[in-house]
C-alpha positions in Angstrom: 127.8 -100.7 27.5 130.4 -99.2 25.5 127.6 -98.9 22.3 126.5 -95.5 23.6 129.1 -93.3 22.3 128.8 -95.0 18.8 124.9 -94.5 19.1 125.1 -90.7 20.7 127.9 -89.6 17.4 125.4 -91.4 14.6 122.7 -89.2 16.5 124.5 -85.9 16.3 125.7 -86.8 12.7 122.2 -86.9 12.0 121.0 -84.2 13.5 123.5 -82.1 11.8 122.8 -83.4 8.3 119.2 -82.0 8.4 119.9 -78.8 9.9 122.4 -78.2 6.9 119.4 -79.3 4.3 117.2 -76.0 3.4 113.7 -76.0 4.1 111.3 -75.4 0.4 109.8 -72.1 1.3 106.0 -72.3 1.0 104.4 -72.3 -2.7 102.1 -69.0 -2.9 99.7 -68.2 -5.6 100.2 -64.2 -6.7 97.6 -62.2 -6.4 96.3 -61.4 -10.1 96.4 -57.6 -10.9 93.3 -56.1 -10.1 91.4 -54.9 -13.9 89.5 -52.0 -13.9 85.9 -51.3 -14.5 84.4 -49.2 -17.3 82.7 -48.0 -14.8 85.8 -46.4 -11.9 87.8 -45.6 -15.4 87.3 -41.9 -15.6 89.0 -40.3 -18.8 89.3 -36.8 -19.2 86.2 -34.7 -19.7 84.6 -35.3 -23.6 85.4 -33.7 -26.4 82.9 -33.3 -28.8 83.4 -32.7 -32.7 80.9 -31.4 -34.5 79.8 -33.2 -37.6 81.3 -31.8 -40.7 78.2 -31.8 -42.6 76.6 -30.3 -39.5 73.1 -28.4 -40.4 73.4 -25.4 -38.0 71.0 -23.2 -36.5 68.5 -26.0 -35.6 67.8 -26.0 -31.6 64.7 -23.7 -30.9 64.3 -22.4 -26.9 61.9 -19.8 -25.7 62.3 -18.5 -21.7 58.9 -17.9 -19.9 59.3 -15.0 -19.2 60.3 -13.6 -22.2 56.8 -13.6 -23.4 54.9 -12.7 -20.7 52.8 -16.0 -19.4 50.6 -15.2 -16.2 51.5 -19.0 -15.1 54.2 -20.0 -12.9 56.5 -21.8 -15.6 60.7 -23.1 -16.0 62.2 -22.4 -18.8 62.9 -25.7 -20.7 65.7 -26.6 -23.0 66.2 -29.5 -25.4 69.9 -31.3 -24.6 71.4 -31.0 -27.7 73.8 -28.6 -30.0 72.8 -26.0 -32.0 72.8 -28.0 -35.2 71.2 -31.0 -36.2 72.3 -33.7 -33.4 73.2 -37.2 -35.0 72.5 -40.9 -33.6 73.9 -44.1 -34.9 70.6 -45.7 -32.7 67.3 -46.3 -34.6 65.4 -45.5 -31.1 67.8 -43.2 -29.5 67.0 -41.4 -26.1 66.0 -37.6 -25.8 66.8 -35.6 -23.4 65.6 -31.9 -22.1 66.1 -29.4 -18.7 63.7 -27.8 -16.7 64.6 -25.3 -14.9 62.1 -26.1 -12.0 58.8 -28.0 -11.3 56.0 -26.9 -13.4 52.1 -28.4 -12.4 51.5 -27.9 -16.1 50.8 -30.9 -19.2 53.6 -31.8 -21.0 54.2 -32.6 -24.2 56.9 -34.6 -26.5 56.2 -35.2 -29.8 58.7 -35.7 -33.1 57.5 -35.0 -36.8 59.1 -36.3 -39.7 59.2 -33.6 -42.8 56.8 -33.6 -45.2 54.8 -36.0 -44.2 51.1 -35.7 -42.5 50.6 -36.4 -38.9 53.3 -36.9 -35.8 56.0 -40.4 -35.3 55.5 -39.5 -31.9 52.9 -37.5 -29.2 53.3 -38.7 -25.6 52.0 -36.6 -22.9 51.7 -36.4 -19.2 49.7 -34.8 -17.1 52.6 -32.8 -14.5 56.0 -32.1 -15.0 56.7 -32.1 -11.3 60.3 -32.4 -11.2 62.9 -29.7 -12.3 66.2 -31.2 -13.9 67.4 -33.0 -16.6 64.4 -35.7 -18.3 64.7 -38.6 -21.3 62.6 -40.2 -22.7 63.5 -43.5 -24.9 61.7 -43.9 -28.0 62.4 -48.0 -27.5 59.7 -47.6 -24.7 57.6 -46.0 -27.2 58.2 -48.7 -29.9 59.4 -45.7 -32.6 62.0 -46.8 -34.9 63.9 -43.7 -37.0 64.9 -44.2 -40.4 69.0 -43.8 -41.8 69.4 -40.6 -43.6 65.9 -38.2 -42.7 65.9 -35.3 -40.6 63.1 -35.8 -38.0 62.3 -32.4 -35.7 61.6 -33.6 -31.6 59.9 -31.0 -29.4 59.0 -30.5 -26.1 56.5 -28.4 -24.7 54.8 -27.1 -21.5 50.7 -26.5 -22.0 49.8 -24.2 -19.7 46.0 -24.1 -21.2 45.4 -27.1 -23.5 42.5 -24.7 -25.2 44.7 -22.4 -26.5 48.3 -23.9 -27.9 49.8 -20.8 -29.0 50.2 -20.2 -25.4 53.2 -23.5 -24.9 56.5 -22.9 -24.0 58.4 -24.8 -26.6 61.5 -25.9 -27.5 63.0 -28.3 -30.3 65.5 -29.5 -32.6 66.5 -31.6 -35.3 67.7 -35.4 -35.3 69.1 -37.4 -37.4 70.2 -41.3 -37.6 73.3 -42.4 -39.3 74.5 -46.0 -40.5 78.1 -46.3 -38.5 81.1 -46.5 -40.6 84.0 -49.0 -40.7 86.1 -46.8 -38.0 83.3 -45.9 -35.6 82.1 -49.4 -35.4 86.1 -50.5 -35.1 86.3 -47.7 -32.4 82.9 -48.7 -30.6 84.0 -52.7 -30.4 84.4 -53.5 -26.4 84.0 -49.9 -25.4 81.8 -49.4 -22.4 80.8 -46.5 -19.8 82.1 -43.4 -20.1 84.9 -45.2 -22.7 82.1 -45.4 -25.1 80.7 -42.0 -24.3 84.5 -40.6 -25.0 84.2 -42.5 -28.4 80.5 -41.6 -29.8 81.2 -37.6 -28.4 84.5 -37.5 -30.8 82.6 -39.0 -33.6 80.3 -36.4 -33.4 77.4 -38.5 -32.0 75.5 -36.7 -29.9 72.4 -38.2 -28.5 74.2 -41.8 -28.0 77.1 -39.8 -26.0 74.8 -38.0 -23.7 72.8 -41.3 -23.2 76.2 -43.0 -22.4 77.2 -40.8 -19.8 73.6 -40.4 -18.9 73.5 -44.4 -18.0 76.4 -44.2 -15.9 74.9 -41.4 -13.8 71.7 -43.7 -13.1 73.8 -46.1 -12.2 75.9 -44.1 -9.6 73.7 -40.8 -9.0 76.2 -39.9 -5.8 78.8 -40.3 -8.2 80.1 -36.2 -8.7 82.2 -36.4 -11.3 80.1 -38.3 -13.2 78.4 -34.9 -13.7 80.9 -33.0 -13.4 81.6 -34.9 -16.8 78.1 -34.8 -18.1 78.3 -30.7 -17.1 81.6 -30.8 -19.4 79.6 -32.2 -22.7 76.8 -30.1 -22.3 78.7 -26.7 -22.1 80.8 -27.4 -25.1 77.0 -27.3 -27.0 76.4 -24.2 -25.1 73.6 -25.8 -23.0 74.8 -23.8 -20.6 71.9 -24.0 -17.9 71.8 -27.8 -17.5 75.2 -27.8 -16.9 75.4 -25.3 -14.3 72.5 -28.1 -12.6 75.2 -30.3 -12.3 78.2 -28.7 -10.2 
C-alpha cells in the first residue's frame, strides 16, 4: 500500500522529462521563386537603330485623296522605315495599315530587280477591315535570297481595267545572314525580349513581327500596343501608331 508514492514521483519525473524535451518543428518545403514569362516581362519601349548601310528614301505612300479617286478609299501605308527594311528571315512577314474598310481588290505582290515577272502576286477580293494586316510569305511558300534588294507593294484596285487608277504603296526589303553577336544576342530570347533585340540590331520586319505575335496572342493586352505604337513612330509611321492608343 505504501508503493503509490514511489509510483506517483516516477510518474511526475516522467512527465516532467518530456515536457523539457523540444518538439521538431514541422519540415516545410519553400515555395520556389516564381520565374517570369517572356510574355508578362515588359522592357521599356524599343529602340530602333537604323542600319548603317541603310539605303534611304525607299517607302513609297500615296493618300486617296490626294489624287482625286471618285471611290470611297483609306489611305494605306506599308509598316516599315523610310529606307530599305532588313530581315534576318528567308520568309519574313509584311505588314501594312489601312486607314479604314475599303470594298475594293487588293493586291500584294514583291518583285525582285532586274529580273522578268513577280516572286509574289496574291490577291483578294475585299479589304473589309481597316487596321494593321500581314501577310507571311511562309504561307505563300516564297523564300528570299541573302544579299538582294526585293521591292513589296501593296495596292488597292479600285477598277481592275484600268491600273493606273491603284492606290499604292511600297518599299524595299532585304534579308541578311546574322552575324556572330546577333545570333549570340538572339540565343533564348523570346517575346517582346527578342523584339527588344532584333529592333536594336536594326531588324525591322522580324521586330515588328515579334511584337506583332505577342499582340495576337494577348489582343486586350494595351501595352502591348502601346509598345508596337512606340516602334512604329520612331519610323515615322505615324498613322498606325496613332491606331494603337
Amino acid at each position: 500500500m505504501k508503493l503509490f508514492p514511489a509510483i506517483l514521483l516516477v510518474t511526475l519525473l516522467a512527465v516532467s522529462a518530456r515536457a523539457q524535451t523540444p518538439t521538431p518543428a514541422p519540415k516545410t518545403t519553400p515555395t520556389p521563386a516564381a520565374t517570369p514569362s517572356a510574355r508578362t516581362f515588359k522592357p521599356g519601349p524599343f529602340t530602333y537603330k537604323m542600319p548603317v548601310k541603310a539605303i534611304a528614301g525607299t517607302r513609297h505612300d500615296i493618300d486617296a485623296g490626294s489624287r482625286g479617286w471618285t471611290a470611297k478609299l483609306p489611305a494605306v501605308y506599308v509598316l516599315a522605315p523610310d529606307h530599305t527594311g532588313l530581315t534576318v528571315s528567308g520568309q519574313p512577314t509584311l505588314f501594312w495599315y489601312q486607314s479604314g474598310p475599303a470594298t475594293t481588290h487588293i493586291e500584294v505582290t514583291i518583285i525582285e530587280p532586274h529580273k522578268p515577272g513577280r516572286v509574289l502576286r496574291v490577291g483578294a477580293e475585299k479589304a473589309e477591315q481597316g487596321g494593321i494586316h500581314r501577310l507571311s510569305l511562309a504561307r505563300y511558300n516564297v523564300t528570299l535570297s541573302p544579299g538582294v534588294v526585293y521591292k513589296w507593294t501593296v495596292a488597292l484596285v479600285p477598277d481592275a481595267a484600268n491600273r493606273s487608277e491603284d492606290l499604292i504603296a511600297s518599299d524595299t526589303i532585304e534579308r541578311i545572314e546574322p552575324d556572330a553577336q546577333l545570333t549570340a544576342a538572339l540565343a533564348g530570347a523570346k517575346g517582346l525580349n527578342k523584339a527588344a533585340v532584333l529592333a536594336s540590331k536594326g531588324i525591322w520586319y522580324d521586330a515588328l513581327a515579334a511584337v506583332t505575335d505577342e499582340i495576337d496572342a494577348s489582343p486586350k493586352d494595351k501595352d502591348l500596343r502601346l509598345q508596337r505604337a512606340a516602334l512604329l513612330e520612331q519610323a515615322g509611321l505615324k498613322h498606325a501608331a496613332a491606331s494603337e492608343h
